[in-house]
C-alpha positions in Angstrom: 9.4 16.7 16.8 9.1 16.6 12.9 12.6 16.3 11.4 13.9 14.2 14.3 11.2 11.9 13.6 12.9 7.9 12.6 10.8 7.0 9.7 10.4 3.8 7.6 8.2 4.2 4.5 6.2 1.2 3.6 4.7 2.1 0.3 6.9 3.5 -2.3 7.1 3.1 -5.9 10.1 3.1 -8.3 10.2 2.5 -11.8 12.5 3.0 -14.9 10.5 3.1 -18.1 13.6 2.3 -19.6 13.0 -1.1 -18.7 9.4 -2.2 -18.0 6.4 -0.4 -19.6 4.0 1.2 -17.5 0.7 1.5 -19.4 -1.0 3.9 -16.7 1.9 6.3 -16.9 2.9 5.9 -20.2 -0.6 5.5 -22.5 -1.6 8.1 -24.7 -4.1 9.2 -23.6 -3.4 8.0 -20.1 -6.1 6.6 -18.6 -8.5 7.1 -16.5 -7.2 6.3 -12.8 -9.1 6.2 -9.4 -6.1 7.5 -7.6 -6.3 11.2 -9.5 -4.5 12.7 -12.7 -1.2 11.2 -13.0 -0.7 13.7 -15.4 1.9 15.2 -13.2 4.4 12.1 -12.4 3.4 10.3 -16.3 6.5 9.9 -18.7 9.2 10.1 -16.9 11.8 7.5 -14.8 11.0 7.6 -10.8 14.8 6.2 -9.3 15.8 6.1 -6.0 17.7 9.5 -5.8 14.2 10.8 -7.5 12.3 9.6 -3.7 15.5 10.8 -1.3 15.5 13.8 -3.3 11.5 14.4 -2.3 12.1 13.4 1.1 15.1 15.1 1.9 14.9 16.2 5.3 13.6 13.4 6.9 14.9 10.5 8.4 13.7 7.3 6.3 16.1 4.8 7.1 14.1 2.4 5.5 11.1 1.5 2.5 9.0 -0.9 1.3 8.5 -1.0 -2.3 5.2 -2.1 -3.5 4.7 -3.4 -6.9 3.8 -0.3 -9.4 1.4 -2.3 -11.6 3.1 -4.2 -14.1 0.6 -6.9 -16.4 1.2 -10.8 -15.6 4.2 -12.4 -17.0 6.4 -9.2 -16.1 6.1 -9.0 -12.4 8.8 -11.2 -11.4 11.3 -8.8 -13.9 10.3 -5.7 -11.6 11.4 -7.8 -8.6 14.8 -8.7 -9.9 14.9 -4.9 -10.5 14.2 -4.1 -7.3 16.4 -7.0 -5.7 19.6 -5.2 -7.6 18.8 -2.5 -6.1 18.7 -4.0 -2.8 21.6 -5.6 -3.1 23.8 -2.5 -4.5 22.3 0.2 -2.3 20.3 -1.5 0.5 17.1 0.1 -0.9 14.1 -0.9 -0.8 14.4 -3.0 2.3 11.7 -5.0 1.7 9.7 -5.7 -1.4 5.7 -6.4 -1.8 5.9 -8.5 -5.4 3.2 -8.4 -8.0 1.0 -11.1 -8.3 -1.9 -11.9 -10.2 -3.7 -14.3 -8.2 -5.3 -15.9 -11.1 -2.7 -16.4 -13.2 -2.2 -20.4 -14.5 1.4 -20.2 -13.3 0.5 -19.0 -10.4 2.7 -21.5 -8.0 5.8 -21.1 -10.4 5.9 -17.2 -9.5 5.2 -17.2 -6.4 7.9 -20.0 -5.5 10.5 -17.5 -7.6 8.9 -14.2 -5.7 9.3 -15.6 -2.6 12.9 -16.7 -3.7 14.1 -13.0 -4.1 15.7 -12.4 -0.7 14.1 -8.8 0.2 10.3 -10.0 -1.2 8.2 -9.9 2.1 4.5 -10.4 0.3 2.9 -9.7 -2.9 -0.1 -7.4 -3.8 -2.6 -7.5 -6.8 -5.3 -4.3 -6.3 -8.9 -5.6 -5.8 -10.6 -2.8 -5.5 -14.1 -3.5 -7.0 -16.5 -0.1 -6.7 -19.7 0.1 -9.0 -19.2 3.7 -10.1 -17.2 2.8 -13.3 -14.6 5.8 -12.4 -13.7 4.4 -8.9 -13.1 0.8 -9.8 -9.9 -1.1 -10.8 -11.2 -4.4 -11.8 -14.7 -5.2 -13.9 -15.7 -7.7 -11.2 -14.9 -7.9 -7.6 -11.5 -10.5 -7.0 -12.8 -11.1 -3.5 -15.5 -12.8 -5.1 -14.1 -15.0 -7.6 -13.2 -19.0 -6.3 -10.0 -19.0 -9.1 -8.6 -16.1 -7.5 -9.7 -17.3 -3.7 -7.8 -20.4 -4.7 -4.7 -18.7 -5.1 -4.8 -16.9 -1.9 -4.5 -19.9 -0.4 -1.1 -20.9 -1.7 0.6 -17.4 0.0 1.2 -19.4 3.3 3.2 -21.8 2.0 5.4 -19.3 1.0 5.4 -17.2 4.0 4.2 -14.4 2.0 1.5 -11.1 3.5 -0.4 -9.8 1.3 -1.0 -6.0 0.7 -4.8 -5.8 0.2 -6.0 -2.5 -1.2 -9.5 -2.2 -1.0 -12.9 -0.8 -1.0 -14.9 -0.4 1.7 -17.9 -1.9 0.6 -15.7 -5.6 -0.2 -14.6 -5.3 3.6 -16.8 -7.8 4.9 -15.4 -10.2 1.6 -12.2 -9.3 3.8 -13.2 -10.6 6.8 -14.2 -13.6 5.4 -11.0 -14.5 3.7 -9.1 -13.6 6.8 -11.2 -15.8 9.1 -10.2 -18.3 5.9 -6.8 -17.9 5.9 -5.3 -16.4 9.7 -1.7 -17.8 8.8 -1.6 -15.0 5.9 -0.5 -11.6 7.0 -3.2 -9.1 5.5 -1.8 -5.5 5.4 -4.7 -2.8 4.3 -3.4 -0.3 1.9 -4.5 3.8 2.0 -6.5 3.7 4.8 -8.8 1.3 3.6 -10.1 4.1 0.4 -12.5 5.9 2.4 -14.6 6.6 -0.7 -17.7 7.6 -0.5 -17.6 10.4 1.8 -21.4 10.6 2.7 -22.4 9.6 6.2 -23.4 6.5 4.6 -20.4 5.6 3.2 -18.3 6.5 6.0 -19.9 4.4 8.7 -19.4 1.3 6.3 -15.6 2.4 6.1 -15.3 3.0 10.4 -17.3 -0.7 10.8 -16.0 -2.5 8.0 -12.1 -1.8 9.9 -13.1 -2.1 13.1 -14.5 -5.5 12.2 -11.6 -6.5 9.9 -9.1 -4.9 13.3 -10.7 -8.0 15.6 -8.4 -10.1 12.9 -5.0 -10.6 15.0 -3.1 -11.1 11.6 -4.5 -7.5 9.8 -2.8 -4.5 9.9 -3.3 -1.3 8.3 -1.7 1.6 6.0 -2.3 5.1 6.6 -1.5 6.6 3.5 -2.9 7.9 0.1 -5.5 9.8 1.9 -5.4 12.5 -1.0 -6.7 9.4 -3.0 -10.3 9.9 -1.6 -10.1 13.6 0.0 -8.4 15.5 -3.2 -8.5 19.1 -1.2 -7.4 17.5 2.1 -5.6 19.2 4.7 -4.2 18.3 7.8 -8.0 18.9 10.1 -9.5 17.0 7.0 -7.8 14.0 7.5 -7.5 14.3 11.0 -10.5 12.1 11.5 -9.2 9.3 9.4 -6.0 9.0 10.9 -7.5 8.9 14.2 -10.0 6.2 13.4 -7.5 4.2 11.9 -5.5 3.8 15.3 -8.5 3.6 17.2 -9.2 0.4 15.3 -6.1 -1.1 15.0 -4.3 0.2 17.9 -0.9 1.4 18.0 0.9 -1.7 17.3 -0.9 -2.4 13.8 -1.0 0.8 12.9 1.9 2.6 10.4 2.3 5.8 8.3 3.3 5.6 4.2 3.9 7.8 1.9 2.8 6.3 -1.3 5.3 8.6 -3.1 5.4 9.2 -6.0 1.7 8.4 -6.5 0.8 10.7 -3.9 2.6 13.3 -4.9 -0.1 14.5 -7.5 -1.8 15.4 -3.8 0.5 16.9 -1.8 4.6 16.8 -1.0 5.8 14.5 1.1 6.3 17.0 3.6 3.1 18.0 3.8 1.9 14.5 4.1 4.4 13.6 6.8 4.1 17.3 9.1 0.4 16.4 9.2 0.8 13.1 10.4 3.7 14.3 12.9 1.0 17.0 13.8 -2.1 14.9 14.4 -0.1 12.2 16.8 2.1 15.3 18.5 0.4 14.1 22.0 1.4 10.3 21.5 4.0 8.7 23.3 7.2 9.0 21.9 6.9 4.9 21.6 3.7 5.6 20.2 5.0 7.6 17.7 8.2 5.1 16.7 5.6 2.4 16.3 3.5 4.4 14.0 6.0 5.9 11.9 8.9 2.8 12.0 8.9 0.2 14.3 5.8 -1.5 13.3 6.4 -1.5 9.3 9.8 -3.1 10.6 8.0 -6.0 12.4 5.0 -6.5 10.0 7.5 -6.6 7.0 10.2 -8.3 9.0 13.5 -5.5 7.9 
């Protein structure tokens, strides 16, 4: 159980502020951000030996690193970054590129993204909530034809995208994966189980279920402090249950979102409760949610 546990992580973040500015870690004041206080994890370099120190213990063979939020123009930089690092220490193992999807040179960076032999997809956040706290963009992406338009071009490049969302733009989803089925869509955190009424939640549990009849989604189950701040293992119990029920065992997969996450929890804590809350799964139940399914959906 636990320890023995073969774990690929498909959502970390590295970054070295030595080379690429980070204005959500490194503004003064920092800002305001949806995900909690980065107070904790602002200023300061996140490396690799920073992550295998946190999740000493553990058996991550492999990660996924998913682009940290650097502004157009310097997203193909973090990649080359990243690439180095693959190429010197085998980590990450696969890469999840930045990409504003409305960006005029749109088709130049995503020909040199998907170039980069360890880049597997891109990601630009759309989350779009109407509480002015919760929301990362002013208007919804999902909605906009410019930036529908440039979702189209990922399949020519073999490319998933990583699509971290709101509940209430789930049906927006749907749409664009009915749109687009030759596009691997890869939920991130759970789907950001928001608003935590009743309400709220049943939009969350039919919005997945309904975006889970989509052969070509999968999902991430991870950041779950993000929307349950005091969580513990029974509190997010129903979440990660719901998740699997919708997508199954085969399109389902545990992340850490380290070092993000972190300002919720160690990565410990994080991965006992999810060892704890599938401890009556198959053991090829288990490999599929904690490895082997992040190693067929990003291909490492």
């Amino acid at each position: 159980m636990g320890r023995d546990l073969r774990i690929v992580d498909c959502h970390v973040h590295l970054w070295d502020l030595s080379r690429a500015r980070y204005g959500w870690l490194q503004d003064d004041p920092l800002p305001n951000n949806p995900a909690g206080d980065m107070a904790p994890i602002a200023h300061q370099d996140y490396l690799l030996g920073d992550y295998l120190a946190d999740t000493a213990g553990w058996r991550v063979g492999k990660i996924v690193h998913v682009e940290a939020g650097q502004p157009r123009g310097h997203q193909l930089s973090e990649t080359d970054w990243l690439q180095a690092l693959a190429d010197d220490y085998g980590y990450p193992h696969g890469i999840v590129a930045g990409a504003d999807l409305t960006d005029p040179d749109l088709d130049a960076l995503l020909e040199a993204q998907a170039a980069r032999p360890n880049v597997r997809g891109v990601r630009q956040i759309v989350c779009w909530h109407a509480d002015p706290l919760k929301t990362y963009n002013p208007a919804d992406p999902l909605l906009d034809p410019v930036w529908r338009s440039g979702f189209a071009k990922l399949a020519r490049h073999g490319l998933s995208f990583d699509l971290q969302l709101y509940p209430s733009q789930m049906a927006s989803a749907v749409e664009l994966a009915d749109a687009h089925p030759d596009t691997p869509l890869i939920i991130n955190h759970a789907g950001l189980p928001t608003d935590r009424d009743e309400a709220g939640m049943a939009v969350w549990r039919a919005g997945l279920k309904t975006l889970a009849e989509r052969p070509q989604v999968s999902i991430k189950i991870s950041g779950l402090g993000i929307t349950d701040r005091a969580w513990t293992p029974d509190s997010i119990q129903p979440v990660v249950l719901t998740c699997i029920e919708a997508f199954g065992t085969h399109r389902a997969m545990f992340a850490s979102d380290f070092p993000v996450e972190r300002v919720h929890g160690s990565f410990d804590a994080f991965y006992s409760a999810f060892d704890a809350i599938t401890a009556d799964f198959s053991i090829d139940e288990r490999d599929r949610l904690f490895a082997a399914n992040a190693e067929a959906i990003y291909r490492i």
